[in-house]
N, CA and C atoms as a LAMMPS dump frame, in Angstrom:
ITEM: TIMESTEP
0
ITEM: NUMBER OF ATOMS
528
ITEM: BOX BOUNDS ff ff ff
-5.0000000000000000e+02 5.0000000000000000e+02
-5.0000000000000000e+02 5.0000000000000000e+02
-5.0000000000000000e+02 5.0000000000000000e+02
ITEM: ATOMS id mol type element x y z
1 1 1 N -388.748 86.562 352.716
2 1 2 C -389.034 87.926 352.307
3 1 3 C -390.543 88.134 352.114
4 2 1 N -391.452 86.781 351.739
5 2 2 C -392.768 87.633 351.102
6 2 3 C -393.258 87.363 352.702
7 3 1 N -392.828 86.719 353.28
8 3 2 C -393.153 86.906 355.068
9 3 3 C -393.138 87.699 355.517
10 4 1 N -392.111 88.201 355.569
11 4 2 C -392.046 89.955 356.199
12 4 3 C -393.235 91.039 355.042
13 5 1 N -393.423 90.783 354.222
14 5 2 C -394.024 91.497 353.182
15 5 3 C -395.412 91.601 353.8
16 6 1 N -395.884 90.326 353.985
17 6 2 C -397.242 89.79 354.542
18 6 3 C -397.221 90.37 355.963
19 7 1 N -396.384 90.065 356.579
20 7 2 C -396.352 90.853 358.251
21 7 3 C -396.701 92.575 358.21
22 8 1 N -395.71 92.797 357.26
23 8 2 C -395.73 94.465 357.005
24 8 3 C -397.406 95.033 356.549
25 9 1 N -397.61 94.306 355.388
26 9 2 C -399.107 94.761 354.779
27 9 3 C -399.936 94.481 356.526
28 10 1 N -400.267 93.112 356.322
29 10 2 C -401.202 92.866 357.511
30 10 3 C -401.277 94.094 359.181
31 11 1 N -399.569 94.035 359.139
32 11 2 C -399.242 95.178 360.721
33 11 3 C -400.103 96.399 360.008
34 12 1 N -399.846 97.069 358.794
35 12 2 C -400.21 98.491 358.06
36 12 3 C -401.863 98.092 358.408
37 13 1 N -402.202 96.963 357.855
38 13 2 C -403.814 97.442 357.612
39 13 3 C -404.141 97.227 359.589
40 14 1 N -403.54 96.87 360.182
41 14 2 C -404.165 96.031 361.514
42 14 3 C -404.054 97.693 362.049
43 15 1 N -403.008 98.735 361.946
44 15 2 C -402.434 99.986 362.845
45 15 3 C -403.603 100.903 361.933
46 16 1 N -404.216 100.642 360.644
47 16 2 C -404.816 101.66 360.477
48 16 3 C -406.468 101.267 360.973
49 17 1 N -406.72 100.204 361.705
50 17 2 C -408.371 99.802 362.104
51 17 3 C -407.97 100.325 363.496
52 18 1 N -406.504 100.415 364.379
53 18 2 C -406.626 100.831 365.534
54 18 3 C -407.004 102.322 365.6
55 19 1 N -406.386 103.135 364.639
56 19 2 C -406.235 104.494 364.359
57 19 3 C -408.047 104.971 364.455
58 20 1 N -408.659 104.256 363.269
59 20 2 C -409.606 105.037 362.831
60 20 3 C -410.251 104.51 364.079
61 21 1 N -410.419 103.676 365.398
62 21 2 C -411.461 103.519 366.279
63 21 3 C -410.882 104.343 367.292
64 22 1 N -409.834 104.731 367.484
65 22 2 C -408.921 105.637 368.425
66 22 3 C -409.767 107.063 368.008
67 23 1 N -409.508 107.43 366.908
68 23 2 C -409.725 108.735 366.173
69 23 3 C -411.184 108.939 366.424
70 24 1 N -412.072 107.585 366.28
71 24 2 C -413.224 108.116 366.432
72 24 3 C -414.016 108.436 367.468
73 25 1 N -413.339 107.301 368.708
74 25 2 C -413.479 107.267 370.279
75 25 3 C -413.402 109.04 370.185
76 26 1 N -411.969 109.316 370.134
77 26 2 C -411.403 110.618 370.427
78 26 3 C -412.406 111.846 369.803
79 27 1 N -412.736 112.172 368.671
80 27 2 C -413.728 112.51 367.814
81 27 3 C -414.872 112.613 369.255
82 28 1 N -415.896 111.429 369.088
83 28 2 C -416.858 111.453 370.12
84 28 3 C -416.736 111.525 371.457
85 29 1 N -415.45 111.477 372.312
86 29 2 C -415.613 112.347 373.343
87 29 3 C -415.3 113.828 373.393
88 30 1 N -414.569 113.799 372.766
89 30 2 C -413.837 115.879 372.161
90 30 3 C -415.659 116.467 372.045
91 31 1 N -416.513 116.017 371.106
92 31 2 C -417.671 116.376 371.181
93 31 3 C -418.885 116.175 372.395
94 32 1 N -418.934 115.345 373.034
95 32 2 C -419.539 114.705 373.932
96 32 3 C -419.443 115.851 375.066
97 33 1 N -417.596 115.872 375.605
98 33 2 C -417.54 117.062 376.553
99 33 3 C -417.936 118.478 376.015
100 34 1 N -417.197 118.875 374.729
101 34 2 C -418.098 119.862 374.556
102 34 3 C -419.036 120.326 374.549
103 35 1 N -420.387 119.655 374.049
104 35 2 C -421.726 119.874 374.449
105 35 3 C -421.766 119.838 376.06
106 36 1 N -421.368 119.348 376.634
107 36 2 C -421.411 118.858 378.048
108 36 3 C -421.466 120.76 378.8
109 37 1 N -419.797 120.98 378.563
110 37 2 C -419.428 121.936 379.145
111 37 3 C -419.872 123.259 378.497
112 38 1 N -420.534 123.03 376.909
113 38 2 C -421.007 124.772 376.462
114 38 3 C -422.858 124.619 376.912
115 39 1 N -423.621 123.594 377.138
116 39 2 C -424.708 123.323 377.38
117 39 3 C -425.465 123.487 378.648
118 40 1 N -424.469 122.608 379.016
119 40 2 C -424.868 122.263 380.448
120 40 3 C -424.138 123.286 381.613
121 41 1 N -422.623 123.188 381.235
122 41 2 C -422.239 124.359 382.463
123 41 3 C -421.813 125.725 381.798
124 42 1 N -422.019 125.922 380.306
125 42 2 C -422.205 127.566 380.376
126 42 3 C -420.871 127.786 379.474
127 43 1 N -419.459 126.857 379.69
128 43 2 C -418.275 127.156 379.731
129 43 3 C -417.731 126.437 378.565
130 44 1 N -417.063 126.821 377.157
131 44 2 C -416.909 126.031 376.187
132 44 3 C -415.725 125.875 376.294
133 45 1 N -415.152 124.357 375.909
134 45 2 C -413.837 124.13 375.996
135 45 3 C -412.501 125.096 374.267
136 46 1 N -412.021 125.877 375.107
137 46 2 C -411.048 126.31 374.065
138 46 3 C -410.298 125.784 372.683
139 47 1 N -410.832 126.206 371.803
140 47 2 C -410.048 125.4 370.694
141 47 3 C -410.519 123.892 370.431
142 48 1 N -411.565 123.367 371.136
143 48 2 C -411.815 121.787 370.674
144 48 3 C -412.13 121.506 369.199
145 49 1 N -412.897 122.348 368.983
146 49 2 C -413.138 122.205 367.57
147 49 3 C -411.888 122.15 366.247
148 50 1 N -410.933 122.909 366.485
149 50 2 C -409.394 122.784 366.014
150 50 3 C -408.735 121.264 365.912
151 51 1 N -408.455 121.223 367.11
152 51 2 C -408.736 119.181 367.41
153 51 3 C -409.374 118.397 367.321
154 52 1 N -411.104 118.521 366.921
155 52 2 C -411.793 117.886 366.65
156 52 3 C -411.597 117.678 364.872
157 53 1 N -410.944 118.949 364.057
158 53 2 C -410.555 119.351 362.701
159 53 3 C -409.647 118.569 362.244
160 54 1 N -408.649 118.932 363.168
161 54 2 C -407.671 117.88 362.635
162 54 3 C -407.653 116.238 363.012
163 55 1 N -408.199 115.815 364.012
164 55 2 C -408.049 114.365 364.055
165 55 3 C -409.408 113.537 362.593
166 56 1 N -410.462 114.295 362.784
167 56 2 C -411.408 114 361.358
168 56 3 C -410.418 114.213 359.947
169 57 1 N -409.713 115.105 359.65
170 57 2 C -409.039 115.012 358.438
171 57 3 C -408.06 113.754 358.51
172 58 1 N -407.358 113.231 359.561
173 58 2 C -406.849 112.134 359.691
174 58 3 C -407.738 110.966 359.147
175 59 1 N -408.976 111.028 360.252
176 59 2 C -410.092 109.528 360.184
177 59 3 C -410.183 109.666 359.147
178 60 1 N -411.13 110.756 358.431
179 60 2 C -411.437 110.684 356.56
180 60 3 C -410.659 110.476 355.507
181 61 1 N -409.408 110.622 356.178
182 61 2 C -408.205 110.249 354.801
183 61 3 C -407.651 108.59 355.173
184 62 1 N -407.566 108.092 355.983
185 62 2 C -407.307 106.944 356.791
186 62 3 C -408.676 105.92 356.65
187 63 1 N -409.629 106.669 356.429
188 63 2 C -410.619 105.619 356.52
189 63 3 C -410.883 105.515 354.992
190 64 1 N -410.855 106.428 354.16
191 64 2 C -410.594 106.206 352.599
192 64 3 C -409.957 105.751 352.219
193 65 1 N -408.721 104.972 353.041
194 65 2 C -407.374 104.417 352.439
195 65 3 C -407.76 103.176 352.694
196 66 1 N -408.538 102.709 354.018
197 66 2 C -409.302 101.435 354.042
198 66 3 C -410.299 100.862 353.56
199 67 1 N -411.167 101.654 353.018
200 67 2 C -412.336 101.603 352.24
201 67 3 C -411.453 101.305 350.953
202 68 1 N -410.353 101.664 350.243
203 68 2 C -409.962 101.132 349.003
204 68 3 C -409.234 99.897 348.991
205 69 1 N -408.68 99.645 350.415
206 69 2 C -408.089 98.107 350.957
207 69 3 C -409.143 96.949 350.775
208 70 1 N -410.177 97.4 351.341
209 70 2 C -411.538 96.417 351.463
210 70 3 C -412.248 96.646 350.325
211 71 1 N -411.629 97.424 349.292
212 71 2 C -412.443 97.092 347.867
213 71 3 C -413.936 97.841 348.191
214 72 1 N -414.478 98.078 349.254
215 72 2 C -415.745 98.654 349.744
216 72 3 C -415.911 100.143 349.368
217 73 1 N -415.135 101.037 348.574
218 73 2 C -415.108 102.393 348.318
219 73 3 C -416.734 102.537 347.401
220 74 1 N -417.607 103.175 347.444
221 74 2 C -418.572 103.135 346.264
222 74 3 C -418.562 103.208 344.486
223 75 1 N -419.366 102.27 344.65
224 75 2 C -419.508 102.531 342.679
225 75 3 C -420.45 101.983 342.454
226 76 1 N -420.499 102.573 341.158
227 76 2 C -422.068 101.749 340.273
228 76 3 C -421.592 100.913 338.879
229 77 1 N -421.501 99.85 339.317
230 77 2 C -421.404 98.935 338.117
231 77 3 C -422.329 98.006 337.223
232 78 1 N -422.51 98.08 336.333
233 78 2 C -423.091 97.091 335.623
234 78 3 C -422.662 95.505 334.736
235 79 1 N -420.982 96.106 334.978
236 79 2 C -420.31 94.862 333.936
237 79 3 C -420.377 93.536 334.034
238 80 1 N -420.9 93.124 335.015
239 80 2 C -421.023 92.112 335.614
240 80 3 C -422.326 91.776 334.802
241 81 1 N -423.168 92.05 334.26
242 81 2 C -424.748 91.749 333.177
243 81 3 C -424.09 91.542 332.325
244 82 1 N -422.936 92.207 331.708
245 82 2 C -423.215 91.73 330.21
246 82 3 C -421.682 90.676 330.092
247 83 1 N -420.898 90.88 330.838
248 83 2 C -419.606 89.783 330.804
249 83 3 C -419.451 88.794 331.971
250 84 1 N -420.285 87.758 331.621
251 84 2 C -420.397 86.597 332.355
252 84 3 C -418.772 86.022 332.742
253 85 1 N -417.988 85.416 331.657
254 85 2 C -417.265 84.817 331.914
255 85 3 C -416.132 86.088 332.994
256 86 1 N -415.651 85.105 333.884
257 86 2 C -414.672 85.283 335.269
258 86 3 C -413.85 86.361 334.465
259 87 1 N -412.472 85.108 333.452
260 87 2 C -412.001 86.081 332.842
261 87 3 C -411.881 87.595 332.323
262 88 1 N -412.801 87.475 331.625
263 88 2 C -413.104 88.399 331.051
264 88 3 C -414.127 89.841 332.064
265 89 1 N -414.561 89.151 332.811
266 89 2 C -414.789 90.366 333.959
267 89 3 C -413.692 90.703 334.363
268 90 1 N -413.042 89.665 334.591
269 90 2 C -411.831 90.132 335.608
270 90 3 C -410.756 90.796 334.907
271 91 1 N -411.063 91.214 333.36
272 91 2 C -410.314 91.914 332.682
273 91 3 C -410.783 93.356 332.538
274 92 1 N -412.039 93.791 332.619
275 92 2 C -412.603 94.556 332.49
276 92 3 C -412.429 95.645 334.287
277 93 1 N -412.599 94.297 335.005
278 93 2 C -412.204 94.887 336.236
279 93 3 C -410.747 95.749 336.559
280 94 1 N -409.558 94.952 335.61
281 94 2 C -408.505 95.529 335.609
282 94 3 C -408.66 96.796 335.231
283 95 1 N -408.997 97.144 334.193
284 95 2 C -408.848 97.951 333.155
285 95 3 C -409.449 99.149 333.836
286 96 1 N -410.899 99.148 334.895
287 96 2 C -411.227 100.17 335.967
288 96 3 C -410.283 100.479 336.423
289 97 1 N -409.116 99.37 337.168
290 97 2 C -408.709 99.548 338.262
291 97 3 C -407.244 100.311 337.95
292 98 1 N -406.894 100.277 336.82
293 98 2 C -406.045 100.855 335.871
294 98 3 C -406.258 102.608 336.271
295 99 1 N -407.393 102.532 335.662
296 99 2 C -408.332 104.063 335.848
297 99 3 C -407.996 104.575 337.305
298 100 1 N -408.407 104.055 338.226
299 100 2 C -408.64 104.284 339.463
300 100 3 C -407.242 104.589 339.723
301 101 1 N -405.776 103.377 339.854
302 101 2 C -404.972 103.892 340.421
303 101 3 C -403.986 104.84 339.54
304 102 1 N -404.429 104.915 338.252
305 102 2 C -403.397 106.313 337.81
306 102 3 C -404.291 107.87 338.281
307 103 1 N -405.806 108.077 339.028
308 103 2 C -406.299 108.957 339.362
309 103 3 C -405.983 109.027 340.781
310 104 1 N -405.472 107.839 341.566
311 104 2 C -404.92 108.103 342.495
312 104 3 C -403.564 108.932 342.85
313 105 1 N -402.443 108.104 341.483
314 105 2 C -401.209 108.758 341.404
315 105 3 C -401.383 110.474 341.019
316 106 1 N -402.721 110.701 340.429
317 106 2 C -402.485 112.2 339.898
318 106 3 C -403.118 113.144 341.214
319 107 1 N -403.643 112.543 342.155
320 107 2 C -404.136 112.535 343.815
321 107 3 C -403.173 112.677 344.346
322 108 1 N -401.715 111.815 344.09
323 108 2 C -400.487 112.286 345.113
324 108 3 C -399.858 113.322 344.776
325 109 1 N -399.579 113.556 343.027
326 109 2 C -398.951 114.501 342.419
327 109 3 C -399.535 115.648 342.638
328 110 1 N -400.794 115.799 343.279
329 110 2 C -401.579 117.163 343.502
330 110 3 C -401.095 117.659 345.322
331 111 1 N -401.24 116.198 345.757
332 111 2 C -401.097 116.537 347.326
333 111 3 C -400.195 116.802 347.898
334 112 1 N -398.566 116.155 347.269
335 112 2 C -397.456 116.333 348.072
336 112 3 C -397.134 118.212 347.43
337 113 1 N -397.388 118.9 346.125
338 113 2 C -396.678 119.947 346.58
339 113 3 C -397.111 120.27 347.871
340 114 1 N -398.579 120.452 347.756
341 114 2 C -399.498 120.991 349.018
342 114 3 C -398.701 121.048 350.562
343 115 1 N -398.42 119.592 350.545
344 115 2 C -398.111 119.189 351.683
345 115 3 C -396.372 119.933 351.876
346 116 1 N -395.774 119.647 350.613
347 116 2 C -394.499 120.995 350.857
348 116 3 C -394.422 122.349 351.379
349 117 1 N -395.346 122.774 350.538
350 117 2 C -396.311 124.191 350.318
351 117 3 C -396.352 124.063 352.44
352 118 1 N -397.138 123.335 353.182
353 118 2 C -397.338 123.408 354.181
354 118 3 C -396.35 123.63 355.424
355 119 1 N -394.882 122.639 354.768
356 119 2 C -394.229 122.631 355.547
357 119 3 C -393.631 124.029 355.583
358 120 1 N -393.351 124.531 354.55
359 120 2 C -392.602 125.931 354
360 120 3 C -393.038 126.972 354.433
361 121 1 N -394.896 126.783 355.028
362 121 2 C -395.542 128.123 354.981
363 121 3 C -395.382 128.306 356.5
364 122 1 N -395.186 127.276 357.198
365 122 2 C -395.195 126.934 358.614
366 122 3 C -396.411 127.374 358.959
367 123 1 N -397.785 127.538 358.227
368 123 2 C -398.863 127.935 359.334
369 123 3 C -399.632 126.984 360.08
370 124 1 N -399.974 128.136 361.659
371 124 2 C -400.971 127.095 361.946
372 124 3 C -402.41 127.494 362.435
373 125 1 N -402.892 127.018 363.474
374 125 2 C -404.21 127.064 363.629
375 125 3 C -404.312 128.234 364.458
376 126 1 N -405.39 129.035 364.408
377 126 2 C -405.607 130.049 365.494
378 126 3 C -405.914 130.299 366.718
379 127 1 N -406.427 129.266 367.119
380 127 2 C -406.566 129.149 368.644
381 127 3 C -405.506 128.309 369.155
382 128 1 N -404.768 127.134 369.134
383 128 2 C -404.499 126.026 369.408
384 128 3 C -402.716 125.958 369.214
385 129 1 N -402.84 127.174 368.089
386 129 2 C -401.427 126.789 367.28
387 129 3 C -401.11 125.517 366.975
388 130 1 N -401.989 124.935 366.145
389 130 2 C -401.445 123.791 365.872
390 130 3 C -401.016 123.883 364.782
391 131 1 N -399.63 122.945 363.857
392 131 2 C -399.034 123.196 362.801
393 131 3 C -400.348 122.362 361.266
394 132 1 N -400.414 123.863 360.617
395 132 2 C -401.626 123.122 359.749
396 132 3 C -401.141 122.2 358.76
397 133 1 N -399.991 122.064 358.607
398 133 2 C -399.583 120.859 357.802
399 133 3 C -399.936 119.88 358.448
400 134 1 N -399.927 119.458 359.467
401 134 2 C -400.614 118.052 360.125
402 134 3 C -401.318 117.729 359.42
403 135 1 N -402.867 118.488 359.581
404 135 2 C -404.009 118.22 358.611
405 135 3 C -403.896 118.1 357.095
406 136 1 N -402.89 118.757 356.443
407 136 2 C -402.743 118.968 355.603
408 136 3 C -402.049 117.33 355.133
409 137 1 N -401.325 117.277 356.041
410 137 2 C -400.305 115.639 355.546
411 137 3 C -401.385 114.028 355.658
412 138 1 N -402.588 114.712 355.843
413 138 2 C -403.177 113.98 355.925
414 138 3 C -403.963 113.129 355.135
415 139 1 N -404.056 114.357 353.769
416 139 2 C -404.75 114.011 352.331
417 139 3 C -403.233 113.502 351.878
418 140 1 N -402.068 114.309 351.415
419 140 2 C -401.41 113.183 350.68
420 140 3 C -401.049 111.735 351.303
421 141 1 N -400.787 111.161 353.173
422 141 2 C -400.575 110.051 353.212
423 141 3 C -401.759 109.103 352.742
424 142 1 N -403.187 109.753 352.988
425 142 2 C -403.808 108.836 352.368
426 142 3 C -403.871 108.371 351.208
427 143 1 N -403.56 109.793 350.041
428 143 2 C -403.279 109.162 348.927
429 143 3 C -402.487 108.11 348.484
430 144 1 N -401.642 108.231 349.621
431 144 2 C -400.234 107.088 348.972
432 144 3 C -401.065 105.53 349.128
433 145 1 N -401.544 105.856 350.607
434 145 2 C -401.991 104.048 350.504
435 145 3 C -403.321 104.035 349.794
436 146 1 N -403.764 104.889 349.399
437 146 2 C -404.676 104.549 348.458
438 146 3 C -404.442 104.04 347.049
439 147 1 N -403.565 104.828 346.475
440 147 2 C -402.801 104.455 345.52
441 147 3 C -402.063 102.959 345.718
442 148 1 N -401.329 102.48 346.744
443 148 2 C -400.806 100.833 347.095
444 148 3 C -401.952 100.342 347.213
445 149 1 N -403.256 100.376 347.802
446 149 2 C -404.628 99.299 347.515
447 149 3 C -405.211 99.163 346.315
448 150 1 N -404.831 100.236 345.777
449 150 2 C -405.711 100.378 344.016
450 150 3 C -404.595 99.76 343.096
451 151 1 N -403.285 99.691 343.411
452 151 2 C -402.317 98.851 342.724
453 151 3 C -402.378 97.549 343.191
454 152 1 N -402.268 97.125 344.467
455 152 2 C -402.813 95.956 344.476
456 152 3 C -404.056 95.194 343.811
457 153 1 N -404.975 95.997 343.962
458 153 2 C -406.102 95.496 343.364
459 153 3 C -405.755 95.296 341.883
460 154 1 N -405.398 96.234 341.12
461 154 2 C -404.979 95.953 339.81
462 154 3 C -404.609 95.289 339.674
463 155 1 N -403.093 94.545 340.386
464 155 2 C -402.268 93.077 340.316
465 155 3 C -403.17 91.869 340.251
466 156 1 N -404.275 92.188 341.465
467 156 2 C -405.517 90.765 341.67
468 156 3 C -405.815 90.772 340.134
469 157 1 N -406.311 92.313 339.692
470 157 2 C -407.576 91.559 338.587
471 157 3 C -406.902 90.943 337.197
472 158 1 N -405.487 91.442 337.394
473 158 2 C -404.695 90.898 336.16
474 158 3 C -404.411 89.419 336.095
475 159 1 N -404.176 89.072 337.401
476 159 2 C -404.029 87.878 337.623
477 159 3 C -404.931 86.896 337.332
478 160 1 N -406.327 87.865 338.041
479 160 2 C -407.614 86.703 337.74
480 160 3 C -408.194 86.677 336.437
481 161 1 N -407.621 87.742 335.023
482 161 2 C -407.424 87.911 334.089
483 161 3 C -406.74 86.624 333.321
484 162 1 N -405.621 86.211 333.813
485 162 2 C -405.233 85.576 332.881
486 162 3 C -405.323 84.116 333.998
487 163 1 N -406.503 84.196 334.547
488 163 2 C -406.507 82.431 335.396
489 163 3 C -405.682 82.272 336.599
490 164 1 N -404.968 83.078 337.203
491 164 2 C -403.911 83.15 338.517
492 164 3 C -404.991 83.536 339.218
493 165 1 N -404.45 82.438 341.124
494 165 2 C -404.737 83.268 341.529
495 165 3 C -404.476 85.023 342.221
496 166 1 N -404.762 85.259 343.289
497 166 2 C -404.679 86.495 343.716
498 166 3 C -403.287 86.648 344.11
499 167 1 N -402.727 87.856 344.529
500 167 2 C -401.124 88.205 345.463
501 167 3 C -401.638 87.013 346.452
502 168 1 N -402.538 87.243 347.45
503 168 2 C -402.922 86.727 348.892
504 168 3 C -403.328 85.266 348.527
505 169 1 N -403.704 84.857 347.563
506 169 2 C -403.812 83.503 347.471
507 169 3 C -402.866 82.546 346.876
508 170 1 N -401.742 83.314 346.165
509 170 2 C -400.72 82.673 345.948
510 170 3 C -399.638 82.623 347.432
511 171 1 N -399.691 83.38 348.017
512 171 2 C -398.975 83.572 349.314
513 171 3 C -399.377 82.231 350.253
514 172 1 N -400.799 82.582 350.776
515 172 2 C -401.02 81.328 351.522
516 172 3 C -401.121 79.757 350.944
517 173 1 N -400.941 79.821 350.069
518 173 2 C -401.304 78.21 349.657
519 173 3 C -399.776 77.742 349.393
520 174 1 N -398.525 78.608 349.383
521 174 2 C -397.147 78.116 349.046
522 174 3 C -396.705 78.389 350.494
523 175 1 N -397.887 78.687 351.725
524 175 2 C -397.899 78.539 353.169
525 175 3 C -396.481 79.607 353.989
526 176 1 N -396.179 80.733 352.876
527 176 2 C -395.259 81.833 353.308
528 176 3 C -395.844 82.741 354.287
């Protein structure tokens, strides 16, 4: 079971590094031809910008969900000066990370009416007709896995709190 667990996380984070280089390929040619064709031959492609809208609300919510996977999201910390010992950082670290993922959960509780709200309203885009809940489903899925990386992380720092190691380092060393 924690095999498949490990397959599942690893497949999730591996499908969301394909996404965001897909999205961004896609992103920079959607723009690339456009300049091309409103510049150079006179003639602007219909609605790109609509599609250029919605695949960026994808990348930016998708790439925020990885940025909280890789722990790489920004901050300014200092705790690390005045609480030397591991422990005890790594308690202090919890206790952020506490912060972080109940502001995430109040991130989903804001996004899914929205995203109801979207399905219900059925609108969509004006040139393109595209359904604007797409874009819209795009802030609450990220919230969700943002919220599962910021709970994970919490699990790490509790662990390294009381001397355990990590989820991922108890996994590989019992070689599951």
């Amino acid at each position: 079971m924690k095999k498949l667990g490990l397959i599942v996380w690893n497949g999730l984070i591996h499908l969301q590094k394909i996404f965001m280089l897909v999205a961004g390929s896609i992103i920079t040619l959607l723009v690339f031809v456009e300049v091309v064709l409103r510049y150079v031959l006179g003639s602007p492609l219909f609605g790109v910008e609509e599609l250029i809208c919605l695949i960026a609300m994808w990348l930016y919510f998708i790439g925020a969900s990885y940025g909280a996977y890789e722990r790489s999201h920004i901050k300014a910390e200092l705790i690390h000066i005045w609480f030397k010992k591991p422990r005890t950082y790594a308690l202090i670290k919890a206790i952020s990370s506490l912060i972080t993922f109940i502001l995430s959960i109040i991130m989903i509780s804001w996004t899914y009416p929205y995203f109801i709200w979207g399905i219900t309203k059925g609108e969509t885009s004006q040139a393109l007709l595209i359904p604007m809940v797409l874009s819209q489903s795009a802030i609450f899925v990220g919230a969700i896995l943002m919220s599962l990386y910021f709970l994970t992380e919490l699990i790490d720092y509790i662990f390294q709190s009381l001397g355990k190691n990590t989820i991922f380092e108890q996994l590989s060393k019992k070689g599951n």
